[in-house]
C-alpha positions as CSV (number, residue, x, y, z in Angstrom):
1,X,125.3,89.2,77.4
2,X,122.2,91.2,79.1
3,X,122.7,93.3,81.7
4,X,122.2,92.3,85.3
5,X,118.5,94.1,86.2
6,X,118.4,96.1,89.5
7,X,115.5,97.3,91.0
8,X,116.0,100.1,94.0
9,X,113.8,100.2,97.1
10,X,114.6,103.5,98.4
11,X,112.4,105.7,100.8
12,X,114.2,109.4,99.1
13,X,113.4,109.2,95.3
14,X,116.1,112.0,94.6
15,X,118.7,109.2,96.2
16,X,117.1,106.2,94.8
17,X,117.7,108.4,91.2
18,X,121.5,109.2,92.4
19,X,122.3,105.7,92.8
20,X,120.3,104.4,89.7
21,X,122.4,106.8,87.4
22,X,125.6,105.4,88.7
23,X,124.4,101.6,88.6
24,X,123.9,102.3,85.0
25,X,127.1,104.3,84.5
26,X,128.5,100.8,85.9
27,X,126.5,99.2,83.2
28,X,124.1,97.4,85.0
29,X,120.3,98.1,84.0
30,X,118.3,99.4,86.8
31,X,114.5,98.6,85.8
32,X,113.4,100.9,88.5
33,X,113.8,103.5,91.3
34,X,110.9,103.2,93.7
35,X,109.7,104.7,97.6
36,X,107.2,101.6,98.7
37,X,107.2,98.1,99.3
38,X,104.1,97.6,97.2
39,X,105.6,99.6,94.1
40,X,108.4,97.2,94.2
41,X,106.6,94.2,94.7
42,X,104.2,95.4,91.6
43,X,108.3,96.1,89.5
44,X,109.3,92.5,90.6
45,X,106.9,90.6,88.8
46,X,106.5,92.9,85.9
47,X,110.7,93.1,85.5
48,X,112.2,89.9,87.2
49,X,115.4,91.6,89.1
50,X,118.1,90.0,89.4
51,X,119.0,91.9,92.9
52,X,117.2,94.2,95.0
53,X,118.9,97.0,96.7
54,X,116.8,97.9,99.9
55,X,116.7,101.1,102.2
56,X,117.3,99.9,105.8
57,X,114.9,102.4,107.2
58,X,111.3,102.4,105.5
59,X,107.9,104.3,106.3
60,X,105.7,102.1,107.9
61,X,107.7,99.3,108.6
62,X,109.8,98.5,111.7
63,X,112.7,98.7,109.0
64,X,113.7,97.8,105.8
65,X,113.7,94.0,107.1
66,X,110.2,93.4,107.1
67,X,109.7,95.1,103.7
68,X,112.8,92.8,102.5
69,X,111.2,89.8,104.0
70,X,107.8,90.8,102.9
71,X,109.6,90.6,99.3
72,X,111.7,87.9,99.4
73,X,107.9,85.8,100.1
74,X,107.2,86.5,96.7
75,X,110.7,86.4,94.3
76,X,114.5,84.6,94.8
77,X,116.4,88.0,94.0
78,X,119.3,88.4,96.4
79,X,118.1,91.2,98.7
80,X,121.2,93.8,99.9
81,X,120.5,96.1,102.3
82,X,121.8,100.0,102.0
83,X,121.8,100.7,105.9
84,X,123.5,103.8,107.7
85,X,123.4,101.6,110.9
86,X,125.1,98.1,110.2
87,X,126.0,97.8,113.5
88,X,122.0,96.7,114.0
89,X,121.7,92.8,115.1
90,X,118.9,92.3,113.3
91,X,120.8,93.1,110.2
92,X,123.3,90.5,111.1
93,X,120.2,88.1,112.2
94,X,118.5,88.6,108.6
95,X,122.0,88.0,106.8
96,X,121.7,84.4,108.1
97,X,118.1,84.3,106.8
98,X,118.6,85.0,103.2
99,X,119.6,88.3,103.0
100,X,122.8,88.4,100.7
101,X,124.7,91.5,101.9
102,X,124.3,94.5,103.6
103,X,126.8,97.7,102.6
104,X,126.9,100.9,104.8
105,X,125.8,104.5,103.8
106,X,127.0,107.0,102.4
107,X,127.9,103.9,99.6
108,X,130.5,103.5,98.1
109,X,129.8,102.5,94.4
110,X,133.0,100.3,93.7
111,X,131.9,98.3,97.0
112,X,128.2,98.2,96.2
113,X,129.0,96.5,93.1
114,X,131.4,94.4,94.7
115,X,128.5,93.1,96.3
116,X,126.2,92.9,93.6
117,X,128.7,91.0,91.5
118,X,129.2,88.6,94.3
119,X,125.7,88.1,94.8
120,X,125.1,87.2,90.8
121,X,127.9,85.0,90.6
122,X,126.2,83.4,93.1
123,X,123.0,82.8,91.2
124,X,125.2,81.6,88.8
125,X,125.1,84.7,86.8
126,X,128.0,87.1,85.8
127,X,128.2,91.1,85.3
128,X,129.8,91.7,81.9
């Protein structure tokens, strides 16, 4: 079975790298590591994700909500927020709008991919 694709929207490149190497130690395949909203919209269409891990807190945007939303306009890949504040109601707010999950910094990687499993076994699609 293919891996499950993961694309990382993270503002700090050196921890959007850190994470990516221990998705894949996980075996999942991250198709890319990237600091802007318009560099992942660009990785979406060219790789088809099948979830998108979001920083909460983005440059130029209010937070990583609007970027998420901003993405979730233009692909169905369950969006989870990585947030260092999930006590933020609009996090909660967003979760009811089609956000899939949001898991708290500093992550843990067994619960991150907790959450990403979850999220593809709700597309229908399983993690091998």
């Amino acid at each position: 079975m293919e891996k499950a694709k993961i694309l990382v929207l993270e503002e700090e490149l050196i921890v959007g790298e850190d994470l990516s190497i221990s998705l894949r130690e996980e075996g999942y395949e991250v198709v890319a590591a990237v600091a802007s909203v318009d560099e992942a919209l660009l990785k979406c269409h060219e790789t088809k994700p099948d979830v998108i891990l979001i920083d909460s807190h983005l440059r130029g945007f209010v937070h990583g909500l609007d970027a998420a939303r901003r993405i979730r306009s233009e692909t169905d890949a369950p969006v989870i927020y990585l947030t260092a504040f999930p006590g933020d109601p609009e996090f909660s707010g967003d979760l009811l709008g089609g956000t899939t999950a949001c898991v708290t910094k500093p992550l843990s990687i067994t619960e991150l991919c907790g959450v990403i499993d979850a999220a593809l076994m709700n597309r229908g699609r399983r993690q091998p």
